[in-house]
The first five atom37 places (N, CA, C, CB, O) and aatype in JSON, in Angstrom:
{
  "aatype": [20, 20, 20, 20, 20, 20, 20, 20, 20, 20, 20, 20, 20, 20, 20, 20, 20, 20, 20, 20, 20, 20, 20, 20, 20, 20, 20, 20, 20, 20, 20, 20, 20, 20, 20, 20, 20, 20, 20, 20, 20, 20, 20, 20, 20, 20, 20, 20, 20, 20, 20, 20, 20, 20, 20, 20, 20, 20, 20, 20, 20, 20, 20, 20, 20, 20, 20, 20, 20, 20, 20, 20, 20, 20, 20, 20, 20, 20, 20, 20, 20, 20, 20, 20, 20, 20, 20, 20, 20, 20, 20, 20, 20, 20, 20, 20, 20, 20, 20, 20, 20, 20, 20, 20, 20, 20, 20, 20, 20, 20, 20, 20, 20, 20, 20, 20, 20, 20, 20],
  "atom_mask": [
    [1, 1, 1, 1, 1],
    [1, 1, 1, 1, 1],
    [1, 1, 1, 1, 1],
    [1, 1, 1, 1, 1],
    [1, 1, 1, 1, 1],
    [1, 1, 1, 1, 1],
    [1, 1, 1, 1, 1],
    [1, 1, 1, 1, 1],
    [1, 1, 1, 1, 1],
    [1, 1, 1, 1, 1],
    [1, 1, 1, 1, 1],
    [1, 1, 1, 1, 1],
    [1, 1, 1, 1, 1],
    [1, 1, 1, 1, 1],
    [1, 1, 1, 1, 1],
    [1, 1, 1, 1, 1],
    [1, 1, 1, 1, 1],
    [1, 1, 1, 1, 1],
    [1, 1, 1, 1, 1],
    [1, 1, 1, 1, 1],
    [1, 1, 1, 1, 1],
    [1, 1, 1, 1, 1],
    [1, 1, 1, 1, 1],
    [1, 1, 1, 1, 1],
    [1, 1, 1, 1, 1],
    [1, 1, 1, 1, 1],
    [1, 1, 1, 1, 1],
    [1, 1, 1, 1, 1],
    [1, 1, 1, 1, 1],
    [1, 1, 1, 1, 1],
    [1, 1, 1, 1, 1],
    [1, 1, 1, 1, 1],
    [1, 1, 1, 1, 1],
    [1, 1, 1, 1, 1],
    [1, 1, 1, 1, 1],
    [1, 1, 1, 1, 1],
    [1, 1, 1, 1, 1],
    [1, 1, 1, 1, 1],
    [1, 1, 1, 1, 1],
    [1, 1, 1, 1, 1],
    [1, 1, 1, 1, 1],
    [1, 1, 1, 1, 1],
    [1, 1, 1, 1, 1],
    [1, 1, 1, 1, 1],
    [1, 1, 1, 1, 1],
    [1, 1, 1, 1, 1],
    [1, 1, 1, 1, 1],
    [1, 1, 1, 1, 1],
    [1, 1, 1, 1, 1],
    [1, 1, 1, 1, 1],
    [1, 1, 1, 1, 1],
    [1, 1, 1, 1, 1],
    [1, 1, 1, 1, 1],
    [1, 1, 1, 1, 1],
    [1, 1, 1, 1, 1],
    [1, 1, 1, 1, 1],
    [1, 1, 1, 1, 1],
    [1, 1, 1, 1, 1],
    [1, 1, 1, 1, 1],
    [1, 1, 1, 1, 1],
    [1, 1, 1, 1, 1],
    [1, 1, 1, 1, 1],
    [1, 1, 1, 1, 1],
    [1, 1, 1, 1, 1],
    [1, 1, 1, 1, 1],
    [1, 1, 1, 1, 1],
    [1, 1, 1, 1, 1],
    [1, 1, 1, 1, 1],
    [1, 1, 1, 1, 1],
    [1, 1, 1, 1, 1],
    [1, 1, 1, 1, 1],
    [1, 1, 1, 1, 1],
    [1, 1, 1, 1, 1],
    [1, 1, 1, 1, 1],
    [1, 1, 1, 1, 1],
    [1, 1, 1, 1, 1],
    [1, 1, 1, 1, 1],
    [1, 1, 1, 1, 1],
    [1, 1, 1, 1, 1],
    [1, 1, 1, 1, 1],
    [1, 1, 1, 1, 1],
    [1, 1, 1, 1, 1],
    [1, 1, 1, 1, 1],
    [1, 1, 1, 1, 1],
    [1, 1, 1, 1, 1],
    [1, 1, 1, 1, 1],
    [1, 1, 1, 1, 1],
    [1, 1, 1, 1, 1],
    [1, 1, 1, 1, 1],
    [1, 1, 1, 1, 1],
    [1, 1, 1, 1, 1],
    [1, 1, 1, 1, 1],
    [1, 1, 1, 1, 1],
    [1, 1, 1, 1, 1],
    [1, 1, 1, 1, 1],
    [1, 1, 1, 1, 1],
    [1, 1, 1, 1, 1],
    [1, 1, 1, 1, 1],
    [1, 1, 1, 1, 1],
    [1, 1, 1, 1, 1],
    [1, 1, 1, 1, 1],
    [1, 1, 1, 1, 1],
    [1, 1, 1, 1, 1],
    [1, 1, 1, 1, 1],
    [1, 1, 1, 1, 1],
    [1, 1, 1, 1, 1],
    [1, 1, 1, 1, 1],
    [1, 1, 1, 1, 1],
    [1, 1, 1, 1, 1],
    [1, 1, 1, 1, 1],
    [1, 1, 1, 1, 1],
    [1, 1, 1, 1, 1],
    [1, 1, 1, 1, 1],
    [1, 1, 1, 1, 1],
    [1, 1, 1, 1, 1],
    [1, 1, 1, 1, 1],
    [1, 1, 1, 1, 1],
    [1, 1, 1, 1, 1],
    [1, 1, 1, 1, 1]
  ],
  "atom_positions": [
    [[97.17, 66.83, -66.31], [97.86, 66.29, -65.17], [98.61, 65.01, -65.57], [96.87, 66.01, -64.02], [98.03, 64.23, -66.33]],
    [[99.64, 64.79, -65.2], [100.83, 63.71, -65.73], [99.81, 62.66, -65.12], [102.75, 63.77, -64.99], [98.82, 62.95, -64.46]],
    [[100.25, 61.34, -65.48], [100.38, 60.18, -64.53], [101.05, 59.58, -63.69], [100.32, 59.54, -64.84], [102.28, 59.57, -63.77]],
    [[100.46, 59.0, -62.8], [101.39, 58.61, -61.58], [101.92, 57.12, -61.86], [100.51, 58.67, -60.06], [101.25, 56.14, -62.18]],
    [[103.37, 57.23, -61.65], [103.9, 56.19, -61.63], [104.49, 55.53, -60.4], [104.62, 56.33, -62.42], [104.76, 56.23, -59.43]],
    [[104.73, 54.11, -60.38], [105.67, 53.4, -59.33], [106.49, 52.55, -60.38], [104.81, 52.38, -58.02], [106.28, 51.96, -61.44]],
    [[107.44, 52.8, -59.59], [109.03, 51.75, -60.3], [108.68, 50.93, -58.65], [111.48, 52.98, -60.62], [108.28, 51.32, -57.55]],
    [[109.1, 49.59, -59.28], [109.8, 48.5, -58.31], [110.55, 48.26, -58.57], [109.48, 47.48, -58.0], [110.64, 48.16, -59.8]],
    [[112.16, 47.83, -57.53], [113.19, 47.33, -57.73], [113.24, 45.9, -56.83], [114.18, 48.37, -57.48], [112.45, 45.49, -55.99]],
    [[114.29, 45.4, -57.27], [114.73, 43.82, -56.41], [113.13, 43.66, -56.24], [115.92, 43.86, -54.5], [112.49, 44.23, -55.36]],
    [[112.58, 42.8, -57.22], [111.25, 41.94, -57.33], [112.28, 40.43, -56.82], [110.28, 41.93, -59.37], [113.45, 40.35, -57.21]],
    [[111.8, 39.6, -56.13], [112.5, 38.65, -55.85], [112.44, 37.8, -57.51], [111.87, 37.9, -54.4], [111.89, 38.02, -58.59]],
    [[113.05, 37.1, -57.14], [113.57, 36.09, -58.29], [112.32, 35.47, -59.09], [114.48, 34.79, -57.59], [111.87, 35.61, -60.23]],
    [[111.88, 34.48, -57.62], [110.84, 33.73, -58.27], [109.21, 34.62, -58.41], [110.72, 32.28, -57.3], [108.4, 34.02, -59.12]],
    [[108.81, 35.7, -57.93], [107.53, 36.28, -57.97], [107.69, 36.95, -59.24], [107.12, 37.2, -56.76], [106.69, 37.14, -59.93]],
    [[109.43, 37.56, -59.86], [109.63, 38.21, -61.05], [109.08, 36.92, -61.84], [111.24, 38.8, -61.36], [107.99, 37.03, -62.39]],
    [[109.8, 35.66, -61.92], [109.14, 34.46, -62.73], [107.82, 33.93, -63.27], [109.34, 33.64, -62.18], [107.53, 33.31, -64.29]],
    [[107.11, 34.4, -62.23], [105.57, 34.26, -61.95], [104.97, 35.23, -62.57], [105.12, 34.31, -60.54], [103.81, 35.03, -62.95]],
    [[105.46, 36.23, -62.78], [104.45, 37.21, -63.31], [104.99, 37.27, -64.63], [104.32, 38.68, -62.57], [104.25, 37.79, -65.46]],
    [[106.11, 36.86, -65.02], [106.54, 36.08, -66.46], [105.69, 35.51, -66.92], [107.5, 35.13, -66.5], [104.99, 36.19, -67.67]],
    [[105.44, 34.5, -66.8], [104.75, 33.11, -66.75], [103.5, 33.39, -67.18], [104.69, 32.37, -65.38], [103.09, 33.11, -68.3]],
    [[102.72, 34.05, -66.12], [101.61, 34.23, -66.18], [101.31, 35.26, -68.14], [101.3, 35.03, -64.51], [100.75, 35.14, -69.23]],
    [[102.34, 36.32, -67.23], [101.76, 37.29, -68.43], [101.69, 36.46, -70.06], [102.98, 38.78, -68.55], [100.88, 36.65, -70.97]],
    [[102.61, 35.69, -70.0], [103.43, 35.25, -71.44], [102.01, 33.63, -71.53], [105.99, 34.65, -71.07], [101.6, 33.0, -72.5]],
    [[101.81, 33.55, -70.54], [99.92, 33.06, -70.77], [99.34, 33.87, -71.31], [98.9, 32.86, -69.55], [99.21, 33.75, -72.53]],
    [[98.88, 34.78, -70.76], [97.25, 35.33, -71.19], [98.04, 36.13, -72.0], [95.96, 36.18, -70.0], [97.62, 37.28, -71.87]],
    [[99.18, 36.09, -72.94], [99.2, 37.21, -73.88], [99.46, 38.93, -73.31], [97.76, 37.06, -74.58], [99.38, 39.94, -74.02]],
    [[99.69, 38.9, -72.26], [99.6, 40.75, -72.47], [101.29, 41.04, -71.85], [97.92, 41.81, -71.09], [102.29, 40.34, -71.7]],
    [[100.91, 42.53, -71.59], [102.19, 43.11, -71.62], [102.17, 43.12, -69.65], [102.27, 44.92, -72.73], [101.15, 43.17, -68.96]],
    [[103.43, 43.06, -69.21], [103.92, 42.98, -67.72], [103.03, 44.35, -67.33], [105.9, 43.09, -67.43], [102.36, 44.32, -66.29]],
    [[103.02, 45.55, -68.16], [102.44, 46.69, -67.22], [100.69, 46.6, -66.86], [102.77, 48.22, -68.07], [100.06, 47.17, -65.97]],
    [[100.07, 45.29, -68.33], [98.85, 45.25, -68.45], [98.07, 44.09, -67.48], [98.68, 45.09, -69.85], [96.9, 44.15, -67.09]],
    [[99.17, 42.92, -67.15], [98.93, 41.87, -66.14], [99.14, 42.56, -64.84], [99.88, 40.58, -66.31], [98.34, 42.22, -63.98]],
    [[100.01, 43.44, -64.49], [100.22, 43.9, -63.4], [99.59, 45.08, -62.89], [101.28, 43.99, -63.37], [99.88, 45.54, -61.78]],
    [[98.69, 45.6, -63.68], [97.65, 46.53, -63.05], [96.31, 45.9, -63.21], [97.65, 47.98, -63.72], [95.36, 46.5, -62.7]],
    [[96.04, 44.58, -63.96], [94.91, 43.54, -63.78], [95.16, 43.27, -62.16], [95.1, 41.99, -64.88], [94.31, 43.61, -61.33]],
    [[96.25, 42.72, -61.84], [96.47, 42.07, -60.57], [96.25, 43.1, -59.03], [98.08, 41.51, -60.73], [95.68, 42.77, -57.99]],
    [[96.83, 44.26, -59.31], [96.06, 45.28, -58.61], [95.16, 45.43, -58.94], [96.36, 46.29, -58.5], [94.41, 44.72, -58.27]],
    [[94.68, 45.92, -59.57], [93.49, 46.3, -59.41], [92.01, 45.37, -59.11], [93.46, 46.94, -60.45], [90.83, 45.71, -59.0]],
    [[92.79, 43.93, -59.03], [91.79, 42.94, -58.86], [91.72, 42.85, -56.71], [92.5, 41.17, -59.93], [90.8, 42.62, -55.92]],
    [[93.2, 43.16, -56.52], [93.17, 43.11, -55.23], [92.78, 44.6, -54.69], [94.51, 42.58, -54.74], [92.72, 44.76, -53.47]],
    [[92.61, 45.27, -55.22], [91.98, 47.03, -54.9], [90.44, 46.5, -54.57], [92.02, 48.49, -56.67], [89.97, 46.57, -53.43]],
    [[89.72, 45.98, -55.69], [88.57, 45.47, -55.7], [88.09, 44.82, -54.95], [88.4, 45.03, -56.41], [86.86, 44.88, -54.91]],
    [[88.84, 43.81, -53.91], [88.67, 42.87, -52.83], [89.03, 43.4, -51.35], [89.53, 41.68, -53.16], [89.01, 42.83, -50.26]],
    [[89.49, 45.12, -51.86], [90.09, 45.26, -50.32], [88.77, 45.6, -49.51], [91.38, 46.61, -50.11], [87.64, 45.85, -49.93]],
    [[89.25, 45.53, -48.2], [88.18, 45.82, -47.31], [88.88, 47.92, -46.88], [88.2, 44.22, -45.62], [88.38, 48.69, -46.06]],
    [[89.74, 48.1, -47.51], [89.84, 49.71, -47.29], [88.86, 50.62, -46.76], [90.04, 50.3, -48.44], [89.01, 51.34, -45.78]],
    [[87.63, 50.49, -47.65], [86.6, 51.31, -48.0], [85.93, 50.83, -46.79], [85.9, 51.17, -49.45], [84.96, 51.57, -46.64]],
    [[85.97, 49.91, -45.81], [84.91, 49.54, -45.23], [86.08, 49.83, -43.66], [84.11, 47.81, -45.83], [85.84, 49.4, -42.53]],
    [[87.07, 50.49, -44.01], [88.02, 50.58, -42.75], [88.36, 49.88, -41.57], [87.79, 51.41, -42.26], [88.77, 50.14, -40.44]],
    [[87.93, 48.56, -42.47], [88.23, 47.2, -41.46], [90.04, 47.27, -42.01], [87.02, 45.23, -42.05], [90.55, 47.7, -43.05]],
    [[90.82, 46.44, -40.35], [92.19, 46.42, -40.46], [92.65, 45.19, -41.06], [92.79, 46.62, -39.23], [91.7, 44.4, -41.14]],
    [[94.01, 44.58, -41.62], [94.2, 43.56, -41.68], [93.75, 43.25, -43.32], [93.58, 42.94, -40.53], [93.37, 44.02, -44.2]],
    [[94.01, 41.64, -43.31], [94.19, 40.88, -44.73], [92.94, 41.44, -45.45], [94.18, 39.02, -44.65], [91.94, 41.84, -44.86]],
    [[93.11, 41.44, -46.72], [91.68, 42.02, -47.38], [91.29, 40.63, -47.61], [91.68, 43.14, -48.91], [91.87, 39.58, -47.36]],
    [[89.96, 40.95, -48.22], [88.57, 39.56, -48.66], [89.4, 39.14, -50.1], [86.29, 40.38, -49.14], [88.79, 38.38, -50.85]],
    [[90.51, 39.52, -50.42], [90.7, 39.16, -51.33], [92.1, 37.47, -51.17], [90.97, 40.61, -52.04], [92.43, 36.54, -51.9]],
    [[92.48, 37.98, -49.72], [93.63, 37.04, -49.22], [92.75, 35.98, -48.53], [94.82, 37.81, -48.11], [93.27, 34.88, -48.31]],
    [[91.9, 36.13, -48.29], [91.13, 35.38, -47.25], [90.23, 34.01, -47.89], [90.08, 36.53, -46.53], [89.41, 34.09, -48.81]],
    [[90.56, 32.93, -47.25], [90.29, 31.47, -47.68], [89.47, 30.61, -46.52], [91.78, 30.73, -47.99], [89.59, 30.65, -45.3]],
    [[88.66, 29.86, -47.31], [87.84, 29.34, -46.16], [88.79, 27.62, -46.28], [85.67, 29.39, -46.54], [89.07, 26.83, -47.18]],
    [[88.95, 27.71, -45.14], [89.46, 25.95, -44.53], [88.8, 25.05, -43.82], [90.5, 25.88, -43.61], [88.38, 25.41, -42.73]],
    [[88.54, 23.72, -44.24], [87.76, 23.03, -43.44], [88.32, 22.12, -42.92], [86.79, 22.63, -43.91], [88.86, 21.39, -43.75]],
    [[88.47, 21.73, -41.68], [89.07, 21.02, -40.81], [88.45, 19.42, -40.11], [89.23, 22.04, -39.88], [87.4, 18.79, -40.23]],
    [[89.41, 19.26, -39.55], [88.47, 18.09, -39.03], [90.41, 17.37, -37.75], [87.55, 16.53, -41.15], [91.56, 17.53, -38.15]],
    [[90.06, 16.77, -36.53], [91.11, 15.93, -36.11], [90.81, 14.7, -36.16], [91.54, 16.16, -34.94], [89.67, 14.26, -35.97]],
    [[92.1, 13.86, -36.5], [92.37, 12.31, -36.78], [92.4, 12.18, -35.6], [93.58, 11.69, -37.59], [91.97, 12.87, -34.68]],
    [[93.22, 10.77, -35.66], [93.86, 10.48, -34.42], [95.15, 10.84, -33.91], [93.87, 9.39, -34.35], [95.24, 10.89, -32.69]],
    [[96.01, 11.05, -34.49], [97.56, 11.69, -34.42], [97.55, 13.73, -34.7], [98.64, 10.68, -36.08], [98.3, 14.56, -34.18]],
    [[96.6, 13.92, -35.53], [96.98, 15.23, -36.14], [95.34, 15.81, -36.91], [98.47, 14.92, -37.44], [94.33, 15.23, -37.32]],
    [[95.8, 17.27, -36.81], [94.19, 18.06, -37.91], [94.91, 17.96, -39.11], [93.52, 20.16, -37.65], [96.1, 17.79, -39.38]],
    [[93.81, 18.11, -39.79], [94.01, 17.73, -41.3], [93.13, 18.68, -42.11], [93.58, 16.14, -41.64], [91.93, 18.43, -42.1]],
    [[93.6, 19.85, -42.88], [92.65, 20.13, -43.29], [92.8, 20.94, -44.56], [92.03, 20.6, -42.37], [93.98, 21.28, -44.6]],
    [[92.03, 21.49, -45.81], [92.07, 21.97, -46.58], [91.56, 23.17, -47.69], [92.13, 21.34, -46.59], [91.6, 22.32, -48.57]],
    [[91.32, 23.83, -48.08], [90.76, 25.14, -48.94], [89.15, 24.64, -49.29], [91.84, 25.45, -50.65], [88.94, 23.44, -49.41]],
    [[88.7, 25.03, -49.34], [87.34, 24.71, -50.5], [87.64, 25.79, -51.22], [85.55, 24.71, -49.98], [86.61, 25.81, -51.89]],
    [[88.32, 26.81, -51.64], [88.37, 27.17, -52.97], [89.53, 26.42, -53.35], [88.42, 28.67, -53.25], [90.05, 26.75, -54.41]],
    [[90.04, 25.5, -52.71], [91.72, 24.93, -53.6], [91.5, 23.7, -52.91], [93.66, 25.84, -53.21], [92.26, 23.32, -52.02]],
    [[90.55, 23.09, -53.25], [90.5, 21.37, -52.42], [91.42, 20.48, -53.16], [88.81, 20.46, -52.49], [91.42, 19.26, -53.08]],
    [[92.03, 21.05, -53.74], [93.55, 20.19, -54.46], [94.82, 20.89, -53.19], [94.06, 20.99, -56.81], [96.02, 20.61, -53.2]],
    [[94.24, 21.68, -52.34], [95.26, 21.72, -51.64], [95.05, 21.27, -49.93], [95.72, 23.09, -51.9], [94.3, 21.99, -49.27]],
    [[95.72, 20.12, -49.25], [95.27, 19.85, -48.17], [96.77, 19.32, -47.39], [93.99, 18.84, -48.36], [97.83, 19.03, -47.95]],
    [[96.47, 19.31, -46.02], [97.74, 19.51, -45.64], [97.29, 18.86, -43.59], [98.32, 21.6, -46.09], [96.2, 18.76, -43.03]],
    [[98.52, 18.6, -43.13], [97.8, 18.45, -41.64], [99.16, 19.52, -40.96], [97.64, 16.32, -40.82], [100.06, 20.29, -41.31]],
    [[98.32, 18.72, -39.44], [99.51, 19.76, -38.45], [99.29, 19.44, -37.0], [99.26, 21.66, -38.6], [98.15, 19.56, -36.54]],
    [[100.3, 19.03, -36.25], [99.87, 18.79, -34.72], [99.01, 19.53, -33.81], [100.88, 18.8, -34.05], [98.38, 19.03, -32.87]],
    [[99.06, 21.07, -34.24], [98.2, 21.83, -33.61], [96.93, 22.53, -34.75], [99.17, 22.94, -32.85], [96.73, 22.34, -35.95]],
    [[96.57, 22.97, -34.21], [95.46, 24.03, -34.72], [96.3, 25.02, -35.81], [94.75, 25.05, -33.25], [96.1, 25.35, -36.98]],
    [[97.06, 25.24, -35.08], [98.11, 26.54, -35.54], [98.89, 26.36, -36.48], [99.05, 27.02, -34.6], [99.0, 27.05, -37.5]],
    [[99.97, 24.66, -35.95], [100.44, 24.18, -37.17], [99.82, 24.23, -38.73], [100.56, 22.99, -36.86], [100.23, 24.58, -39.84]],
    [[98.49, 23.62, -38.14], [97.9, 23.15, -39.64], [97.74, 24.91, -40.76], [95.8, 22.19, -39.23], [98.02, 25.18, -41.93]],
    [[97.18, 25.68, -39.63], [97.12, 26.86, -40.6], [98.21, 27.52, -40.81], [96.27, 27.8, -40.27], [98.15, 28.49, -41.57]],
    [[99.57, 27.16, -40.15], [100.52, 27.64, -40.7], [101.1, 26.67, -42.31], [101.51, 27.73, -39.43], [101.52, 27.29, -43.29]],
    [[101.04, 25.71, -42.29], [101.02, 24.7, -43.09], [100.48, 24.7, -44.53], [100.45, 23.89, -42.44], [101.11, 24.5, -45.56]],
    [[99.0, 25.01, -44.34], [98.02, 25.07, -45.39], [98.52, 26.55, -46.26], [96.32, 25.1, -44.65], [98.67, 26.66, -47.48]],
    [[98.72, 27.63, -45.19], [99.46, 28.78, -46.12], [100.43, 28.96, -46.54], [99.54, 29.67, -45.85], [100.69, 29.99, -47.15]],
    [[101.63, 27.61, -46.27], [102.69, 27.4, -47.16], [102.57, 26.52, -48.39], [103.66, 26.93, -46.44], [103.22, 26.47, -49.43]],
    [[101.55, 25.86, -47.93], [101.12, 25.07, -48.9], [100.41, 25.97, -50.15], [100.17, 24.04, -48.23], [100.8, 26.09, -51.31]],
    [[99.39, 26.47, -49.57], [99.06, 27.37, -50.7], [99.95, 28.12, -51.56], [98.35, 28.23, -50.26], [99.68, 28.12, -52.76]],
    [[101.01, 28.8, -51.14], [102.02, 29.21, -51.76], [102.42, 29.06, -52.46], [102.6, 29.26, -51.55], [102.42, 29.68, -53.53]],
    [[103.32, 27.5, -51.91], [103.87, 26.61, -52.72], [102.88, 26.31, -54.37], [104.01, 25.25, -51.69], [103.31, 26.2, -55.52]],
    [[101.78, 26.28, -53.97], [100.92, 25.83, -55.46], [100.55, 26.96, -56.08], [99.5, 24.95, -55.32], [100.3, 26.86, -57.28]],
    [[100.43, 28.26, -55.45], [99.43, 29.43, -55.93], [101.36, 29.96, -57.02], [98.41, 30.98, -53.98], [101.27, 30.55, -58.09]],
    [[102.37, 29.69, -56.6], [103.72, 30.28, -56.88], [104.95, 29.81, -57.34], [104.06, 30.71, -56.0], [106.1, 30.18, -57.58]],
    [[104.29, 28.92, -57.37], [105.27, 27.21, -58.03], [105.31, 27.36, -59.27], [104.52, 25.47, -57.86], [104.24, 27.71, -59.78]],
    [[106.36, 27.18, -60.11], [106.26, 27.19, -61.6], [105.9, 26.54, -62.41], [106.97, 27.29, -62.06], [107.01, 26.35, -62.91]],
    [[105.21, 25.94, -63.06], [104.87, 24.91, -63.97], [106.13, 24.86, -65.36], [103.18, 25.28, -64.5], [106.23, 25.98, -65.86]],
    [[106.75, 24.14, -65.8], [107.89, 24.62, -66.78], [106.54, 25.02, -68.37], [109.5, 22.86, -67.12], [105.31, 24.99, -68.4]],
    [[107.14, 25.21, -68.97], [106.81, 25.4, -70.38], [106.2, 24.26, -70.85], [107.95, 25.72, -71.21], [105.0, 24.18, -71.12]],
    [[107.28, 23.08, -70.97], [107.05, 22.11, -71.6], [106.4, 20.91, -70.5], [108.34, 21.83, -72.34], [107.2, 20.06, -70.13]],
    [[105.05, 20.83, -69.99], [104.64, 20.03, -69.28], [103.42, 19.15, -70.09], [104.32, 20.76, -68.08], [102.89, 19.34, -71.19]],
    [[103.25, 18.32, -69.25], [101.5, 17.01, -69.69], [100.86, 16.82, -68.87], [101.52, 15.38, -70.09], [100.97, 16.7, -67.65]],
    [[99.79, 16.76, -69.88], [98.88, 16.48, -68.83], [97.92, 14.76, -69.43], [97.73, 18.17, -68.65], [97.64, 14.2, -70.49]],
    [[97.73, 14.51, -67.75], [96.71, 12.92, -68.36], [95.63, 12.99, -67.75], [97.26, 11.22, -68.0], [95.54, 13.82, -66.84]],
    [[94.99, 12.51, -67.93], [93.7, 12.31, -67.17], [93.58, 10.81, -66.18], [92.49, 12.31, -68.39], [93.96, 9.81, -66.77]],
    [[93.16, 10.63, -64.96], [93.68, 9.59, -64.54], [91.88, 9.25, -63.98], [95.22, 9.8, -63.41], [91.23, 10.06, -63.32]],
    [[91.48, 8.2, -64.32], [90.18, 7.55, -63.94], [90.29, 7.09, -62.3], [89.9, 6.15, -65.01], [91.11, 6.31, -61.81]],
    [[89.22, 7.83, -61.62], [89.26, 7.18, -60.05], [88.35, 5.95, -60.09], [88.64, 8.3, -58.75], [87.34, 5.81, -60.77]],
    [[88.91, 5.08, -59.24], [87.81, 3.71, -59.55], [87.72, 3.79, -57.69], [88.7, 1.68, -60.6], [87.01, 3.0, -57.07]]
  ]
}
């Protein structure tokens, strides 16, 4: 029995970049990062359990809290990522652009890194 294939066309610009990036990290080939990446989100889906909606694999816990002006709140799996918002709604619309922005953002080639002491 053959194998089954999918072609994708018009990959947007920057997600084509990203999976550049990545692959040309860990060394492998675009067909070998890109069936890691499925198959990592196959693994997280909730399919099998015929629940609807985002799988356990999209899904992030946020912890919140309101100031005085605005909520404020951020990932505990990405507590480098935190963000506020006038409403409830704002903020989680916010935090998932935010995530984006960091989970899809490019780092160039040639970057540094320092270590910075908190006092």
């Amino acid at each position: 029995m053959p194998k089954k294939q999918i072609h994708i066309r018009d990959v947007p610009e920057s997600l084509y970049e990203w999976i550049e990036s990545e692959r040309h990290a860990k060394r492998v080939s675009q067909k070998e990062f890109l069936l890691k990446v499925i198959g990592n989100a196959a693994a997280h889906s909730t399919a099998d359990t015929g629940a609807s909606g985002p799988s356990a694999f999209s899904r992030m816990t946020m912890v919140y809290w309101k100031s005085k002006k605005f909520w404020l709140g951020k990932l505990l799996e990405h507590p480098e990522i935190m963000t506020q918002g006038r409403t409830l709604e704002e903020l989680e619309r916010n935090i998932r652009e935010a995530y984006m922005l960091m989970a899809f953002d490019e780092v160039p080639e040639k970057y540094q890194i320092r270590e910075v002491v908190m006092t």
